[in-house]
N, C-alpha and C positions, 0 to 999 in steps of 0.2 A: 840311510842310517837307521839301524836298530832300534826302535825307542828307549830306552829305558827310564822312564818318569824320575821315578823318585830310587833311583840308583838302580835300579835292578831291571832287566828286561825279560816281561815276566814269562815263567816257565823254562829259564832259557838259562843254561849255567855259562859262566866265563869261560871256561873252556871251552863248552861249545861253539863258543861267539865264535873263537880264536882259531881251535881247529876242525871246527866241522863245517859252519856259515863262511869262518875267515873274515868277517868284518874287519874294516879297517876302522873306521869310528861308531860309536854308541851316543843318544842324545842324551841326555837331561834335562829337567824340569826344576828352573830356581824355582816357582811355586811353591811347589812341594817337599822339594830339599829344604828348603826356607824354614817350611813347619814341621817338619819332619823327618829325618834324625833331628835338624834344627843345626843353625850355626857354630853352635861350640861345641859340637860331638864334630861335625866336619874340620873346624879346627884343633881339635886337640888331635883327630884322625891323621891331619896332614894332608886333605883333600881328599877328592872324591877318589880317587887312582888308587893312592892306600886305604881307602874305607871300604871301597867292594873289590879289592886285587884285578880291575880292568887296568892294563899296561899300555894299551891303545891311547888314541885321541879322544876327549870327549866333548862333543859341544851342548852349552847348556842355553834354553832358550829365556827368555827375561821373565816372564810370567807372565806378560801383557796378553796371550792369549788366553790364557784361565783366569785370568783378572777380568776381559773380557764376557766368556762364558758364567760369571757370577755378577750377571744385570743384576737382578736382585739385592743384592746386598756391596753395592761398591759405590762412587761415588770417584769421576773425573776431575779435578782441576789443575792449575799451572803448576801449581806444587807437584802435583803426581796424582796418585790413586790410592782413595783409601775402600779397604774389601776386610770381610768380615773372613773368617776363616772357616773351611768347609767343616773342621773337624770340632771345633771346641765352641765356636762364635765366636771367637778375642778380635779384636781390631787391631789393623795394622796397617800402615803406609807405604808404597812404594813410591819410592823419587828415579830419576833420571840416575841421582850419585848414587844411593845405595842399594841401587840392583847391580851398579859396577863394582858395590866394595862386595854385595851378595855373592858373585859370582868370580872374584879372588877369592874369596874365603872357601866357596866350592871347589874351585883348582881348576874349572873346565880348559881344556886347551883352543875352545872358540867360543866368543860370549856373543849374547846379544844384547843390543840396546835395546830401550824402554821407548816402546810403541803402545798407540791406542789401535784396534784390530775392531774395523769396524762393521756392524753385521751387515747381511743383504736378506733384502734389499736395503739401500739406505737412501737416503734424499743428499741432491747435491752440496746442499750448502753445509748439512753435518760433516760430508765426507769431506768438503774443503778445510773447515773450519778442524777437524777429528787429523788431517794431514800436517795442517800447517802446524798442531797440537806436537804433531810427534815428529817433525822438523825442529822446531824448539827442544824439543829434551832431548832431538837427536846430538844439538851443537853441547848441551852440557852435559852428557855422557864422555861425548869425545873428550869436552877439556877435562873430564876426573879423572877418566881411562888414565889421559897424557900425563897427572899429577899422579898419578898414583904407581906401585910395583907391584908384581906378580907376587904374591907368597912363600912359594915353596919351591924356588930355584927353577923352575922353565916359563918361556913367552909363554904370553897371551895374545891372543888377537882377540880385536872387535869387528864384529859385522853390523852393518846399519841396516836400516827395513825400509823397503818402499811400501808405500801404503798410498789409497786414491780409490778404493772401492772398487766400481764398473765402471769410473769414466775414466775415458781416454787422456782427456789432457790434464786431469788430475795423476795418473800414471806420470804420464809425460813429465811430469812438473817435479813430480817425487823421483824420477827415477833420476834427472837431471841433476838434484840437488842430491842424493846420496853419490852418485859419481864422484862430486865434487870435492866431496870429504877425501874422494883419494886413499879409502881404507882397502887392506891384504883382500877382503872379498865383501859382498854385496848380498843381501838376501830379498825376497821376495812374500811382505807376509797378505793379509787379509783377501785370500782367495782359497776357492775351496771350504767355503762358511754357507754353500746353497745356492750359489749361483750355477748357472748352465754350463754345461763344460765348453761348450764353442764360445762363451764369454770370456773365462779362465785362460782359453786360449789365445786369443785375440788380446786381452792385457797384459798375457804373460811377453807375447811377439813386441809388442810396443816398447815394456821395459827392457828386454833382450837386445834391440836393436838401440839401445844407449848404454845399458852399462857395458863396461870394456868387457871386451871375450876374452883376453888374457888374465881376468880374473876372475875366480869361484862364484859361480852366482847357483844362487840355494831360493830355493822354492818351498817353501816350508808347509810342511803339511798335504801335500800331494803325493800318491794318493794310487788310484786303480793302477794294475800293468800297462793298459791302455792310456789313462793320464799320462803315467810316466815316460811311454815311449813316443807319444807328441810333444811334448816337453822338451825330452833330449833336443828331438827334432828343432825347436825352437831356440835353443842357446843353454839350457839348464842342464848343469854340473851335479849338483847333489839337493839328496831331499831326506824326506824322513815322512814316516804318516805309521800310527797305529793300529793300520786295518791289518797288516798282515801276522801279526798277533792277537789283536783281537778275533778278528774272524777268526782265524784256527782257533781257539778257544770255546768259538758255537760250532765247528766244524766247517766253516768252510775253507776248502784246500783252492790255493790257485797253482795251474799247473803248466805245462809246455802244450797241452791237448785243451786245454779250455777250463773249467770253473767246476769242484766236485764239490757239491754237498751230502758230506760224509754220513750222516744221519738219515738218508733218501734208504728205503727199503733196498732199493736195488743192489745194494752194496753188501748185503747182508750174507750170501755166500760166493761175493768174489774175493777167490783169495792171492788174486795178481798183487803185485807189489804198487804201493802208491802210487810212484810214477818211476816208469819203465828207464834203466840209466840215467837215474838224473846223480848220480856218481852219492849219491846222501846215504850213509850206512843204515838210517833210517829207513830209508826207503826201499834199501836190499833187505830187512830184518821183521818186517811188521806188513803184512796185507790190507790192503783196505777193508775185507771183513773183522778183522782186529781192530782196527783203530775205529773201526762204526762200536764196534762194542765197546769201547772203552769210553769214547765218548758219550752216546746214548746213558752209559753206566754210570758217567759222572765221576771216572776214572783220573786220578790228575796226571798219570800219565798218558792218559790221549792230547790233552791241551801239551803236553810237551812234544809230545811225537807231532803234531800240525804245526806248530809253531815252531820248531823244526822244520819242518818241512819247507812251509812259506817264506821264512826268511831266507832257507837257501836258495827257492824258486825266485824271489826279490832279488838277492846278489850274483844271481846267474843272470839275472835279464839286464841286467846294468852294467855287470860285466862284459857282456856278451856283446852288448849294446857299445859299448867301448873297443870291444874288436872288433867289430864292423866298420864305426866309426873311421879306425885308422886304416881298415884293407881297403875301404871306398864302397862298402855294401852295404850301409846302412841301410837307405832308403825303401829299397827293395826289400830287403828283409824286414823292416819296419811295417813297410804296407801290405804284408801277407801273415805277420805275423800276432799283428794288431786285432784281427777279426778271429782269430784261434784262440788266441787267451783269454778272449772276452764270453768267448762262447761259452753256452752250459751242458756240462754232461750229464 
């Protein structure tokens, strides 16, 4: 999933999303929606879908990850979470309920519930105590969702989060009791915050092998080409992570050939095509000595041309990643193709 924070994925027009990436969904951030346009411009809007003309699915994440990310100014308890706001200071509360009423009044077509996302390293007994935190607001999420209706004439689903840090039978414990709620799909969050990737891995195989395989399991926030396609490999459906916008934005491109840093001298009079048929009009129209000059130039069409780029290179490998899957190639193609796109050019 494309990110797009606070409705917009940046650099990146709707159309493009639609007919040149092809996205099928785009993310959202209640955080930031929350304080910005703010909830009565999204409801007099009609939701996010009529506010930024995206026709697609969008899932919006609960906040608990930038709620998270602002140690500094928040404050945990059973009620919820109260955090100061990045932009102005004003204080504000998040609860379990009204991140569910937050995110009807946004419209997403997949919500999440209100998780604590806890850093690494952590010590065991936060991570227990930080789990069974967000087991509790998981059960009163679900009874609001249940009491409450969709806004603007289409479902809603909720996804719950397993959380447990690095240990194993804290996974184990979490991934059990989100099963159990028996919701349309499952998500996966507090990994990918600094821990080791062969950790990331190893907890992700643990939760994979309980929650049901016929249902959507989302790994949130993951991450490299390489994460991604161990991942697949492990059970995981769908993800989201803002590296591949972000880095195009400093210039770095990921590609079918390995990892370009577009800024690198050596780019400076080749004038081959980004990457060689990757089917992106982009990439048939613009050279890599071009897009080094536009970047370096602090051109903001260079951060749109990479970021272009990247997201198409992202739903090609997941795509692609998906037809294998079904011809019975995956594996193979996985473990030759893992150490190429990791590589640097």
């Amino acid at each position: 999933m494309p990110v797009g924070t606070a409705g917009t994925v940046k650099a990146v027009h709707q159309r493009e999303l639609k007919e040149d990436i092809r996205a099928q969904i785009i993310l959202g951030n209640t955080y930031h929606l929350y304080l910005r346009p703010g909830l009565e411009v999204l409801r007099n809007a009609g939701g996010i879908h009529r506010f930024n003309g995206w026709d697609g699915p969008v899932l919006t994440d609960s906040g608990g990850y930038q709620v998270f990310s602002l140690s500094e100014t928040r404050k945990i308890r059973e009620e919820g979470v109260t955090f100061r706001s990045h932009i102005d200071g004003s204080r504000h509360l998040f609860t379990p309920e009204n991140t569910m009423d937050t995110q009807r009044i946004i419209g997403a077509d997949i919500i999440m519930a209100l998780d604590e996302c806890t850093p690494y390293p952590c010590e065991y007994r936060y991570a227990k105590d930080s789990m069974q935190l967000t087991h509790r607001w998981l059960e009163r999420c679900v009874r609001h969702f249940n009491n409450t209706k969709p806004l603007y004439g289409y479902p809603q689903t909720l996804f719950p989060i397993v959380q447990g840090s690095t240990y194993r039978d804290l996974r184990k414990a979490s991934a059990e009791t989100v099963a159990s709620m028996n919701l349309e799909g499952n998500a996966i969050g507090g990994l990918s915050v600094g821990e080791p990737a062969e950790e990331m891995y190893e907890m992700t195989q643990v939760v994979c092998d309980i929650l049901p395989r016929e249902k959507p399991r989302y790994l949130m926030g993951v991450g490299t080409p390489a994460n991604i396609l161990e991942c697949i490999s492990l059970g995981i459906d769908m993800f989201d992570c803002v590296m591949p916008t972000r880095n195009a934005r400093n210039g770095m491109l990921f590609t079918r050939n390995g990892i370009i840093n577009i800024r690198n001298e050596k780019w400076k009079n080749d004038f081959s095509p980004i990457e060689e048929e990757s089917g992106l009009w982009a990439d048939r129209c613009y050279s890599k000595a071009y897009l080094r000059h536009l970047i370096t130039s602090k051109e903001i069409l260079g951060a749109q041309i990479a970021s272009l780029h990247n997201l198409h290179f992202y739903l090609w490998l997941t795509g692609e990643a998906r037809r294998r899957i079904i011809d019975g190639t995956f594996t193979p193609w996985k473990n030759e193709l893992i150490n190429t796109v990791s590589a640097r050019l």
